[in-house]
N, C-alpha and C positions, 0 to 999 in steps of 0.2 A: 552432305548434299545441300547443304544450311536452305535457304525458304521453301528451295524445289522439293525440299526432302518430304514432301508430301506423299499421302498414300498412292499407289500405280495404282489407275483401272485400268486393269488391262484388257489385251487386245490384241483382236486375228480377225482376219475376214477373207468371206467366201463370196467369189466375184463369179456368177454365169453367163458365159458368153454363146452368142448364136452366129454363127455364118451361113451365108447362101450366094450364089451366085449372082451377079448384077452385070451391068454392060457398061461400056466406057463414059457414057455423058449422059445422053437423056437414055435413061433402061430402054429396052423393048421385048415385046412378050417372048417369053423362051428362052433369051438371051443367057450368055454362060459364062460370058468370061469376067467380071469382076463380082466383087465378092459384096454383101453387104453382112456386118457384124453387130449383132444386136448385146447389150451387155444387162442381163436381168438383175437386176436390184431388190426383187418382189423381197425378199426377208431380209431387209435392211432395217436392223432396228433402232428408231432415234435415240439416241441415249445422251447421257455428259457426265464430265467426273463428279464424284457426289461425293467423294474422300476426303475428310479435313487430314489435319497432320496427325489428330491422335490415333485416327484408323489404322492398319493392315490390310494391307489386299488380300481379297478373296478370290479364291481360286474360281474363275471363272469371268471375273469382273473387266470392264473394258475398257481400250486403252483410247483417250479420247484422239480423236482423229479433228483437225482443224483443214485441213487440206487432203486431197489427194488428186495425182492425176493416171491418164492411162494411156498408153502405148501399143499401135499395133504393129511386130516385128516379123520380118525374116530369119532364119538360123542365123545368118551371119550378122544380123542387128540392122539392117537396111529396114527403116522407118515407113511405114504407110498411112497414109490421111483418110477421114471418112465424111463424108457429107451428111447432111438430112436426107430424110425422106426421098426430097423431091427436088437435089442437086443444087438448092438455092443457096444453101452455103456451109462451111464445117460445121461436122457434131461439134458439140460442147465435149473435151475430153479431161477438162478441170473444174472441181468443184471446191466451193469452201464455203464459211459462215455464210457468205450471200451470195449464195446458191444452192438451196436448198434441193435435195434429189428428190424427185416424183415416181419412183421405182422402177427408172429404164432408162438406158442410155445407150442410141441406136447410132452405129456407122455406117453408112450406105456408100455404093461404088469403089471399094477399096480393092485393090491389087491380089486377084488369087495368092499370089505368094506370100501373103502374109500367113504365118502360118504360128503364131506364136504372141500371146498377149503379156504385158508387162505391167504394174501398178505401183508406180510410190506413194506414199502419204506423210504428212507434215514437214515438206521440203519447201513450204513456203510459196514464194509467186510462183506462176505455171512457167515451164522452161519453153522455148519455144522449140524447141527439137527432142529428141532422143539424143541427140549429137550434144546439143547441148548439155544433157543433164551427163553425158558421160566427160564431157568435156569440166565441169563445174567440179565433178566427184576428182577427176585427176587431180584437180586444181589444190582443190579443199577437201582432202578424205576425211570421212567420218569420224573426228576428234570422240573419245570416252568422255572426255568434258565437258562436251556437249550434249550426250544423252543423259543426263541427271534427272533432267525435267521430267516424272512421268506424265506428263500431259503436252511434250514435242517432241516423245521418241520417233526418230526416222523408221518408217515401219519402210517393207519392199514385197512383192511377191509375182510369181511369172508362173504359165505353165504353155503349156505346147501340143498337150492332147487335146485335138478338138472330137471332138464324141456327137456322131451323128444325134439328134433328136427331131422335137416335133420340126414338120418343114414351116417354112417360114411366107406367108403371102403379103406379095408387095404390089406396090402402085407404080405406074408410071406411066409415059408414053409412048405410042404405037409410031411408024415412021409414018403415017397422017396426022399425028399429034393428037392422036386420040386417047383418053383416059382409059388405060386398062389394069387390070391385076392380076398377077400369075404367082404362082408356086413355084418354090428354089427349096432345096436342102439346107437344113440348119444345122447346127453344130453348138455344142456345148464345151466352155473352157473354165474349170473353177482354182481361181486363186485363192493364197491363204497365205493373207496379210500377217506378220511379224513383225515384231523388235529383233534387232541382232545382240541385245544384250542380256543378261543374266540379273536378277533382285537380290541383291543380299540385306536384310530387315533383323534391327533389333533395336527392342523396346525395353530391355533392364538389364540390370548385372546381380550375380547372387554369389557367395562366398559358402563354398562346404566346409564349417569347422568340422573336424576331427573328435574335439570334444567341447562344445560351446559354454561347458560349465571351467574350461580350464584352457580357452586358445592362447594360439598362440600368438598370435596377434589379438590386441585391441580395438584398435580403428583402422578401416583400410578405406581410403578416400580413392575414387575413380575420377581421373583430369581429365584423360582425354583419351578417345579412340581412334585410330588411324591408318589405312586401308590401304597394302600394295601389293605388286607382284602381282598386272593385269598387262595388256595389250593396252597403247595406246592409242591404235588406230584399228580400224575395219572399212576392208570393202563391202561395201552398203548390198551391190548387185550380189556376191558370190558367198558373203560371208567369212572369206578369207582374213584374220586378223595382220597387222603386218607386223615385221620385225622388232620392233619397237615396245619390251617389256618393261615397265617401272617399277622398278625394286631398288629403293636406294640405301635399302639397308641385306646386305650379303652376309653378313656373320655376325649372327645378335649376342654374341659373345662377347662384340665389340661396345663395351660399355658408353664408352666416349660417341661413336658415328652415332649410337643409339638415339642418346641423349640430346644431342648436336642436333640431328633431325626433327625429334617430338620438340624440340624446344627451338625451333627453326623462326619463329616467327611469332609474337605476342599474341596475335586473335586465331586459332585455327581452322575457325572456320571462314575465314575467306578461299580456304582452298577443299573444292567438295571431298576430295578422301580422306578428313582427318576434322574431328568434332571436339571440340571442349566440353567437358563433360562435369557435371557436382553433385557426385555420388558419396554419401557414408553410409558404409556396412559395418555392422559390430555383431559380436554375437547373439547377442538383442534381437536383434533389426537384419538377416541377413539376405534376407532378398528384397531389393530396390528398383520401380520403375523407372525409367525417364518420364519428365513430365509430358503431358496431355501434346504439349509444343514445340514438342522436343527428341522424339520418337526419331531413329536413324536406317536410313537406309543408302545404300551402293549400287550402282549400277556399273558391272563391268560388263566386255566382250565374253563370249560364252567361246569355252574350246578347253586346252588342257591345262592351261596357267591356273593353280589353286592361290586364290587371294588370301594374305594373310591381313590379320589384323593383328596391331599392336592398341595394347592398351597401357597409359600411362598411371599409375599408381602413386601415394602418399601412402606409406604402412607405417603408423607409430612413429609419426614425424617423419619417416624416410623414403625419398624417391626409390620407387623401383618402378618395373616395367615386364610386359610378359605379351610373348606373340602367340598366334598360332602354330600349331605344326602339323594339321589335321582337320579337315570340315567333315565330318558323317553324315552319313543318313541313319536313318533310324536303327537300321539292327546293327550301327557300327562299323558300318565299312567304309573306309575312306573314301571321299569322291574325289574321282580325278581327271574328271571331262563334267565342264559346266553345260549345261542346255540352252538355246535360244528360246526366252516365253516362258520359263519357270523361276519361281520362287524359292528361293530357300533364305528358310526363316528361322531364326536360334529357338532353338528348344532345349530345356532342361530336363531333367532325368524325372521322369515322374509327373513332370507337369501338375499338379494337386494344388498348388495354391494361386491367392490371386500374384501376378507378373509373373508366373513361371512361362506362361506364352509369350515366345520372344525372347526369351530371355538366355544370356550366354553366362555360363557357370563356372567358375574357377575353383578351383579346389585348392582348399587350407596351404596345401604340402608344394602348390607349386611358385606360390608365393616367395621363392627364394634365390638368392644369387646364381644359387649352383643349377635350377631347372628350370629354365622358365619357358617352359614349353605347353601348350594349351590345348589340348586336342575342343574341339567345337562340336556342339550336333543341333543337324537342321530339319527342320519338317521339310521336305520337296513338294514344290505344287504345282501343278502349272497351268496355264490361264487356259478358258475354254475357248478353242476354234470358233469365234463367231461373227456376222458378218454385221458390223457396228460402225455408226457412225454420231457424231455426237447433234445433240441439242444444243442450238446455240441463243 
């Protein structure tokens, strides 16, 4: 994930939306037929990332938001516009660094038929449509190589329930152009902002001798780490990942493609799924952090594809290499559907000493030509639903 590969804060947010009735241009008292959408912000909390590279995200922690904007739709996606107050001109329906939110953000005169709210976040300058932003995603679907960054994941989130609440009293003018204010029904809609991607996080490597007073190996150097078998793209809206799986190694049997691949390219980390790594384990020494700057994490599309990791080895002067064949959760059950918004982080057996947190563990025995299969196990976490936006 080379510079990005910073700690995620992560991050969800809960958007409250109000509707009530309004009237076509200038309001007037009673009126019924358009809508005004009020969007509550009141527990928006300012935050920013606060994670260097040697941290881990903590379960709960927020994903910095630089932008977002928001959408009022119909079932079918037909776009509706919201005014001020008092008609003089559009809401504000994009925000970023300089624009700071005041904890409300109100649509007036909008299309009864709207019936459905939509929200992105860190997509950048504001689109000028809904059409637009669907038009852009066609264009350019949501590359995995582009969410690396924890601090420019594409977040999205929509809902459709509007849920009557408190009513809503508005201003406007009478047909003598008189200032009045009347009561309309309000409605509540809460979004719950996300990543479409899954954290995969590790911070060491450890080796389980067998018997450390007589191993079998002497020195076992760790080169390099390298990360496949993901989607390479997602619909951003639906979450759908598309066809396109990256595994370019099918039979790790095959010594040569192995090989050929991990040694693809002199620097590895110019490409975010695969890390150069300067590990020595001995039976001395067998559990090793990565340093402070140096700590790795993945970001893939969350669904059924289990990523494997290969790691590249020096054992006693001699190349070898060992993949996964398995990521667990804790009591050992294979995971086989990744989550949107969680963590999973290498854990060791035991976790008791310092690096064991983070840390993925290979064992003595599999060190060998004939097995080099890796079973993995992860703590699961996953970030808390909160409605965050950052400090800037």
């Amino acid at each position: 994930m080379k510079t990005t590969k910073l700690m995620l804060s992560a991050f969800a947010a809960v958007l409250a939306m109000v509707s009530c009735n309004k009237q076509d241009t200038t309001p007037e008292m009673g009126s019924s037929i358009l809508k005004s959408v009020e969007v509550s912000l009141e527990n928006v909390i300012m935050t920013k990332s606060s994670y260097a590279a040697a941290h881990a995200v903590k379960a709960g922690s927020a994903i910095k938001v630089n932008n977002f904007q928001i959408f009022l739709l119909d079932e079918s996606g037909n776009e509706y516009t919201g005014k001020v107050a008092d008609g003089s001109e559009d809401a504000q329906s994009y925000w970023d660094a300089g624009m700071p939110l005041d904890g409300k953000a109100s649509f007036h005169y909008v299309d009864p038929k709207c019936t459905k709210v939509v929200a992105v976040a860190n997509m950048g300058t504001p689109f000028d449509s809904y059409a637009a932003l669907l038009t852009a995603l066609a264009n350019d679907p949501i590359n995995i190589g582009t969410q690396q960054d924890p601090d420019a994941l594409a977040l999205y989130a929509e809902d459709a329930s509007f849920e009557e609440t408190t009513p809503h009293i508005d201003t406007g003018k009478d047909a003598a152009g008189e200032t009045v204010q009347y009561q309309q029904k309000a409605y509540k809609v809460e979004l719950v902002l996300k990543p479409r991607i899954s954290r995969f996080e590790v911070d060491g490597f450890s080796v389980i001798f067998q018997d450390p007073a007589n191993p079998k190996y002497d020195e076992i150097k760790i080169t390099q780490l390298a990360f496949q078998n993901y989607y390479e793209m997602t619909d951003l809206l639906t979450g759908t990942e598309g066809t396109t799986v990256i595994a370019p190694i099918i039979d790790f049997a095959d010594q040569s493609a192995v090989y050929t691949w991990l040694d693809g390219i002199a620097t590895p980390n110019t490409d975010w799924f695969r890390d150069a790594v300067d590990i020595t384990i001995t039976p001395a020494d067998p559990v090793k952090d990565l340093p402070a700057d140096g700590k790795l994490a993945y970001h893939a599309f969350s669904g059924d594809k289990v990523p494997v990791f290969v790691i590249k080895l020096i054992v006693d002067g001699q190349p070898a290499y060992l993949h996964t064949k398995n990521i667990k959760d804790g009591s050992g059950t294979p995971i086989t559907e990744f989550k949107e918004g969680y963590i999973y982080r290498m854990s060791a057996q035991g976790e008791t000493g310092p690096g064991s947190d983070g840390t993925i563990e290979i064992p003595e025995e599999k060190i060998d030509p004939m097995d080099r299969c890796l079973d993995i196990t992860v703590k699961v976490m996953s970030w808390e639903l909160a409605l965050v936006t950052p400090e800037f």
